[in-house]
N, CA, C and O atoms as a MOPAC input file, in Angstrom:
PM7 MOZYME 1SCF
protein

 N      0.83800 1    -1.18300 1     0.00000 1
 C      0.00000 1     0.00000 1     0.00000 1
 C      0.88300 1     1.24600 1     0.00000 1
 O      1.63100 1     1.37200 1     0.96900 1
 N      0.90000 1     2.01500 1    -0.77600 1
 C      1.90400 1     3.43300 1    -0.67000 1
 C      1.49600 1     4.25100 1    -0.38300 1
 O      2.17400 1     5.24800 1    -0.13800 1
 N      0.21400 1     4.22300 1    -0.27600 1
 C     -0.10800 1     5.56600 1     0.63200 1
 C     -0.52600 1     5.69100 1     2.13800 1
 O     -1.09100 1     6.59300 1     2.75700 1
 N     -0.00400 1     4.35800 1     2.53600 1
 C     -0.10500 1     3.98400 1     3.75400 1
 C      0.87900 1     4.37700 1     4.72600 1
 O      1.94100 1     4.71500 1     4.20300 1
 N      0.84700 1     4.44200 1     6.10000 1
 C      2.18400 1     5.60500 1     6.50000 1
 C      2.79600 1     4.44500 1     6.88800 1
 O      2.36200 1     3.39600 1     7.36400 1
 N      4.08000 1     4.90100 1     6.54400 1
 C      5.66200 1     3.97400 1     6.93400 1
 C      5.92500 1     3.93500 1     8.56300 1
 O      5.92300 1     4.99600 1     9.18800 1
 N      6.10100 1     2.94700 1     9.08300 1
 C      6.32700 1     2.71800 1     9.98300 1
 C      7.92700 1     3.73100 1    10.61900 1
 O      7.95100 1     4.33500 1    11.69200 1
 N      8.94000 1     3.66900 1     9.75300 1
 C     10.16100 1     4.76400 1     9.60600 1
 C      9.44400 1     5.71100 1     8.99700 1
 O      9.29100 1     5.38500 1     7.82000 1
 N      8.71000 1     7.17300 1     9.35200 1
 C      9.02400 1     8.24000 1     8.35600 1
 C     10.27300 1     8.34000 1     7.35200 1
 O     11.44700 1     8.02500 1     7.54700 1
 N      9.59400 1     8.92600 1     6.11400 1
 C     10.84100 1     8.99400 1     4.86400 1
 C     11.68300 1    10.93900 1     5.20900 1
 O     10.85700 1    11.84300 1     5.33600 1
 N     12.83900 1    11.22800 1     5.28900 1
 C     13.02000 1    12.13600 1     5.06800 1
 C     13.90000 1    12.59700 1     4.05400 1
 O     14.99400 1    12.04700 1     4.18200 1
 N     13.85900 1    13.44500 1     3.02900 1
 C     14.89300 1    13.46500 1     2.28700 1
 C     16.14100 1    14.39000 1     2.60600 1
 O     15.71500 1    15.50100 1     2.92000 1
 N     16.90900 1    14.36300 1     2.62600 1
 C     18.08200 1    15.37800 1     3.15100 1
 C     18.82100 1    15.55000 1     2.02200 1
 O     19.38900 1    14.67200 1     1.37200 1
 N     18.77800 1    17.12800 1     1.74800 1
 C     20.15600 1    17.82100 1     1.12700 1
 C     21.08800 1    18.14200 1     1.20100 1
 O     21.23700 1    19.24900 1     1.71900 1
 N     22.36100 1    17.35600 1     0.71600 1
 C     23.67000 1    18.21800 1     1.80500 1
 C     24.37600 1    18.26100 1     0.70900 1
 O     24.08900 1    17.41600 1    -0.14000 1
 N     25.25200 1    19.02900 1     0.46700 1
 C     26.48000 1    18.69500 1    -0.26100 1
 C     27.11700 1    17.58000 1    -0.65000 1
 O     27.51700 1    16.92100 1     0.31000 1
 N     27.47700 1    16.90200 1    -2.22300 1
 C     27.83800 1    15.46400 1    -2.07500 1
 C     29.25900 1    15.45700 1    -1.94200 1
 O     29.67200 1    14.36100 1    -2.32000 1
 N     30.16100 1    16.18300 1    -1.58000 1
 C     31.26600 1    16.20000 1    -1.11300 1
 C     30.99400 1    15.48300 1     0.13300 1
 O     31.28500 1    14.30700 1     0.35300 1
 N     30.26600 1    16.49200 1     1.12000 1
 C     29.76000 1    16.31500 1     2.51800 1
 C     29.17100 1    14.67900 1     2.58900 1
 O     29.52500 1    13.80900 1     3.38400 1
 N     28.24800 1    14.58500 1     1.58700 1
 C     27.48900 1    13.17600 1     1.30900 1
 C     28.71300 1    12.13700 1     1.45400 1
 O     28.64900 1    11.41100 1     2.44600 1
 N     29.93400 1    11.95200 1     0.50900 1
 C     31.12900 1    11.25500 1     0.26500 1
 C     31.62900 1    11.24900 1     1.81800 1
 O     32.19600 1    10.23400 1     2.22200 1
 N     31.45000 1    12.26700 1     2.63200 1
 C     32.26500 1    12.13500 1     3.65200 1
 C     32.04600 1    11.11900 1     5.06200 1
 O     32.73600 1    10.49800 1     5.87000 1
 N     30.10500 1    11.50300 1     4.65900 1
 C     29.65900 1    10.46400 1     5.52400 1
 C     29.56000 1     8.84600 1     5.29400 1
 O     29.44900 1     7.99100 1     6.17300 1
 N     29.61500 1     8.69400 1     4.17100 1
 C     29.63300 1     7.34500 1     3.67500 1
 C     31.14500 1     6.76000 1     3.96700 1
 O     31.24800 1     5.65000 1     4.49000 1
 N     32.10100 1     7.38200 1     3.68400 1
 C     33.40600 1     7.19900 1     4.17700 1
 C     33.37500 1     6.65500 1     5.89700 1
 O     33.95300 1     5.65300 1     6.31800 1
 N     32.78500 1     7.33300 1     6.47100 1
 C     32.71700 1     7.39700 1     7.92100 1
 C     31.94000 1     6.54600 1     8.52500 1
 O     32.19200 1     6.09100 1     9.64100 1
 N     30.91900 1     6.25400 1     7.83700 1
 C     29.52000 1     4.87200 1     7.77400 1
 C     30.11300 1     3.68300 1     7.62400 1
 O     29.90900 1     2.72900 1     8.37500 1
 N     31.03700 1     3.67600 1     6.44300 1
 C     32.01400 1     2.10700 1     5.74200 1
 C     32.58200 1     2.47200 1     7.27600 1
 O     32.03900 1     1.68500 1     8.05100 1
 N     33.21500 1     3.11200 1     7.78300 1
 C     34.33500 1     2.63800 1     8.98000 1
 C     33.59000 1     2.09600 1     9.83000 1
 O     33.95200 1     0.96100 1    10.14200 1
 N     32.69700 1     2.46900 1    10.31800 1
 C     31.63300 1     2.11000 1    11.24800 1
 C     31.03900 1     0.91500 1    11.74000 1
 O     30.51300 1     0.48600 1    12.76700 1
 N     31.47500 1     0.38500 1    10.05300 1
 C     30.06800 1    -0.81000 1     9.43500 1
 C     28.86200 1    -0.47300 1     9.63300 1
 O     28.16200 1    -1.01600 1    10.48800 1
 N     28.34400 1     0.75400 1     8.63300 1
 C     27.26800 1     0.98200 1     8.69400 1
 C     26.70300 1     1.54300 1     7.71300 1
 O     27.63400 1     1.94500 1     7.01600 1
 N     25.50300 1     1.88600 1     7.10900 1
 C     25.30000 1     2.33500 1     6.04300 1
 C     24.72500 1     4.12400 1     6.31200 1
 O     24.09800 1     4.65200 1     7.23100 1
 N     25.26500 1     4.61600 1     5.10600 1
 C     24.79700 1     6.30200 1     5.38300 1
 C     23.71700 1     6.69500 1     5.99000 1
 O     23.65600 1     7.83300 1     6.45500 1
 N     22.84300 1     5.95000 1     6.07100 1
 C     20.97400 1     6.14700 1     6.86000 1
 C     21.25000 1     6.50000 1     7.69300 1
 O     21.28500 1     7.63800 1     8.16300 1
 N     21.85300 1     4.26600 1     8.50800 1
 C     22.13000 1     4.27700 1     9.81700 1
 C     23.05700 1     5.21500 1    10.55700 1
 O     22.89700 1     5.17500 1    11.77700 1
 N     24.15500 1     6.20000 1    10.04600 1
 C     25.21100 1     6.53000 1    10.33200 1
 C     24.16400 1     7.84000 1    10.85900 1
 O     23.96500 1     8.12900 1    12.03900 1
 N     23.55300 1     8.54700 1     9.64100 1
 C     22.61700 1     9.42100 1    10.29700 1
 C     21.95900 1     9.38200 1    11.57700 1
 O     22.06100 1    10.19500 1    12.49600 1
 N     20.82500 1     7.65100 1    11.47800 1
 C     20.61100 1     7.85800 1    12.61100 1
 C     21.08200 1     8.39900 1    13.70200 1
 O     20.57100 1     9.26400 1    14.41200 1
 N     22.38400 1     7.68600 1    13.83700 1
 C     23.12000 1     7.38900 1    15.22500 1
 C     23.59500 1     9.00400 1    15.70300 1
 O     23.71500 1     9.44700 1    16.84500 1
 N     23.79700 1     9.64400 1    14.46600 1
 C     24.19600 1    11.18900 1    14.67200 1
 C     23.09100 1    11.86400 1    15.35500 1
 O     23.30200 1    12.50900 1    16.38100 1
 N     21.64300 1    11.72300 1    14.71900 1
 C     20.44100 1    12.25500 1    15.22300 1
 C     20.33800 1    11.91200 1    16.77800 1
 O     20.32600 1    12.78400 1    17.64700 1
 N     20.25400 1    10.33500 1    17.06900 1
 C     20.10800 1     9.92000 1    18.12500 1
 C     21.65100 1    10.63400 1    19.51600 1
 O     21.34600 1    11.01800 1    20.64500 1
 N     22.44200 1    10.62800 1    19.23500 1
 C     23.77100 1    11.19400 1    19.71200 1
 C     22.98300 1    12.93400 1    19.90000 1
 O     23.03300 1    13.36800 1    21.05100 1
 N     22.37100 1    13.76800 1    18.94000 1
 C     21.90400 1    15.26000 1    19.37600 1
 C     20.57400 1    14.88500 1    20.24400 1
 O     19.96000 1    15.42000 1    21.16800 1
 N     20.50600 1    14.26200 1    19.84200 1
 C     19.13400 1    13.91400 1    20.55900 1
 C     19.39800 1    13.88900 1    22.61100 1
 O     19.06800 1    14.54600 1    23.59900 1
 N     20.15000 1    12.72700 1    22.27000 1
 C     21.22600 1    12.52400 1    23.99300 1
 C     21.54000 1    13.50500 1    24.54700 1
 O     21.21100 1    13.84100 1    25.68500 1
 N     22.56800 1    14.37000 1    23.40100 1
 C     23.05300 1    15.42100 1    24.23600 1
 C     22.25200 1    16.27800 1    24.75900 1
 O     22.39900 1    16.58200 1    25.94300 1
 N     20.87300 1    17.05100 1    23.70400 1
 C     20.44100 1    17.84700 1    24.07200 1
 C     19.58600 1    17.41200 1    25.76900 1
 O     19.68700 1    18.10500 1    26.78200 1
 N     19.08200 1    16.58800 1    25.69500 1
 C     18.38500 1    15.78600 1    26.75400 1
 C     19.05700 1    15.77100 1    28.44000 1
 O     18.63500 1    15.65900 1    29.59100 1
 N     20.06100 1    15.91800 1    27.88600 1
 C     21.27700 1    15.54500 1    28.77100 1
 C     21.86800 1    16.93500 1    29.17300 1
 O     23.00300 1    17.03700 1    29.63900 1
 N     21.23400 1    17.74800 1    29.01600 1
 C     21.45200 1    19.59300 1    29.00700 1
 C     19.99000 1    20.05300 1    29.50700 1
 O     19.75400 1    20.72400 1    30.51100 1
 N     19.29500 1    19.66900 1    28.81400 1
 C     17.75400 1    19.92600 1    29.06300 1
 C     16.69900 1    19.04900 1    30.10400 1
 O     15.67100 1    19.53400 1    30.57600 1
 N     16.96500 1    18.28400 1    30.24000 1
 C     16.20900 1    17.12000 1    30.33600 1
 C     15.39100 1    16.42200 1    29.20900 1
 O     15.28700 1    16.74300 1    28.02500 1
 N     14.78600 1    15.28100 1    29.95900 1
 C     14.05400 1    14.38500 1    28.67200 1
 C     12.66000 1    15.23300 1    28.11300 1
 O     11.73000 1    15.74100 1    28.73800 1
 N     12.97700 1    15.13700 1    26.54900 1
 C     11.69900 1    15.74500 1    25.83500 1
 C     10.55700 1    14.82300 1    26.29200 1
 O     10.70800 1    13.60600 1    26.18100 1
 N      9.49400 1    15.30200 1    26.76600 1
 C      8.64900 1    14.37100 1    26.85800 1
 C      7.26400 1    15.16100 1    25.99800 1
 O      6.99200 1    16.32900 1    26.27800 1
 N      6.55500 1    14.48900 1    25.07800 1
 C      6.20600 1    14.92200 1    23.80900 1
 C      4.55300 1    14.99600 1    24.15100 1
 O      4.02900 1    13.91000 1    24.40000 1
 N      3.75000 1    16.11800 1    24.17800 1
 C      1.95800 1    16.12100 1    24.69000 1
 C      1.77200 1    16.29500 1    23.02700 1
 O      2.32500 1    16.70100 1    22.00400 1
 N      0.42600 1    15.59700 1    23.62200 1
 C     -0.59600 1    16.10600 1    22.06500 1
 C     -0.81800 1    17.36900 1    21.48200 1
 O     -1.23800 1    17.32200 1    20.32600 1
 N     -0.64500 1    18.50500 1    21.98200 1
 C     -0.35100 1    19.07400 1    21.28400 1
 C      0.96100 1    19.81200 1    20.83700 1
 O      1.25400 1    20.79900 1    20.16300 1
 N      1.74200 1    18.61800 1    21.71100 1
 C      3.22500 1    19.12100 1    20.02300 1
 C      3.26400 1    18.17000 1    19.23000 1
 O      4.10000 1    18.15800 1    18.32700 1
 N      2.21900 1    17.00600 1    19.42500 1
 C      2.41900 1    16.11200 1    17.91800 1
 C      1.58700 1    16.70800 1    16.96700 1
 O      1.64500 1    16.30900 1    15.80400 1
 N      0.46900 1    18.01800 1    17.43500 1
 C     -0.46200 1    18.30500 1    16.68700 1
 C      0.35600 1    19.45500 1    15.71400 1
 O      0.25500 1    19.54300 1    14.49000 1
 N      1.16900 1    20.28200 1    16.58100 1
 C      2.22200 1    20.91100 1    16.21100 1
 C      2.87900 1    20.59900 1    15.35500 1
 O      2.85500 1    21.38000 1    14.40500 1
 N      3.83900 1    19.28500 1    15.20000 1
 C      4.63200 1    18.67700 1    14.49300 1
 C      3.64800 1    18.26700 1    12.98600 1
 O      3.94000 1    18.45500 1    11.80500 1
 N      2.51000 1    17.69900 1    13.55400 1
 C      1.68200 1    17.44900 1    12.05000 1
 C      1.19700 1    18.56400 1    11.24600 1
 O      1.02100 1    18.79800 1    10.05000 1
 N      1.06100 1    19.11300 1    12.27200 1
 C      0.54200 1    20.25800 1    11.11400 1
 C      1.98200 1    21.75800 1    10.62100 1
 O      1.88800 1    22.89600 1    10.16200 1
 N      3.11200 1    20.89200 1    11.04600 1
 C      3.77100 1    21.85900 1    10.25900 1
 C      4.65400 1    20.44700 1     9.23900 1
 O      5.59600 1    20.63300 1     8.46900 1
 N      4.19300 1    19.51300 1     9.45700 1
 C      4.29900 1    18.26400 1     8.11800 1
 C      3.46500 1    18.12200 1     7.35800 1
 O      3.48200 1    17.43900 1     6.33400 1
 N      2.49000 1    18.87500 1     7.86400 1
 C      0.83200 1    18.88600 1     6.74500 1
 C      0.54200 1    17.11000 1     7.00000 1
 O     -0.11100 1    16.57800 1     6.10200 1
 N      0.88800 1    16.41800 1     7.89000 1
 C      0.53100 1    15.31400 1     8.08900 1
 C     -0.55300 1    14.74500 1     9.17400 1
 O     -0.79600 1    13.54000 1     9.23000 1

């Protein structure tokens, strides 16, 4: 079904493919693939900020927030 929602949201990211080359470089060291390498970067800001702030803890209306600035 494709218009069914993905269990992973899709995001597309633009970066520079220099920048792109650099992370894939850094992913192969890893053993990991450019996605996952992302993830782990996201998840790592994610930590830190948490870890400065405390834990995000997410109400309905910042998912209403979040959807409606995804139009989702």
């Amino acid at each position: 079904m494709p218009n069914a929602p993905h269990r992973h949201p899709h995001y597309a990211l633009r970066i520079p493919e220099k920048t792109m080359d650099k992370l894939k470089y850094i992913a192969g060291h890893n053993g990991r693939s450019a996605n996952k390498e992302v993830e782990q970067l996201i998840l790592a800001h994610i930590a830190l900020y948490e870890s400065q702030n405390g834990p995000i803890e997410l109400t309905e209306s910042d998912y209403e927030f979040i959807r409606k600035r995804t139009k989702k």
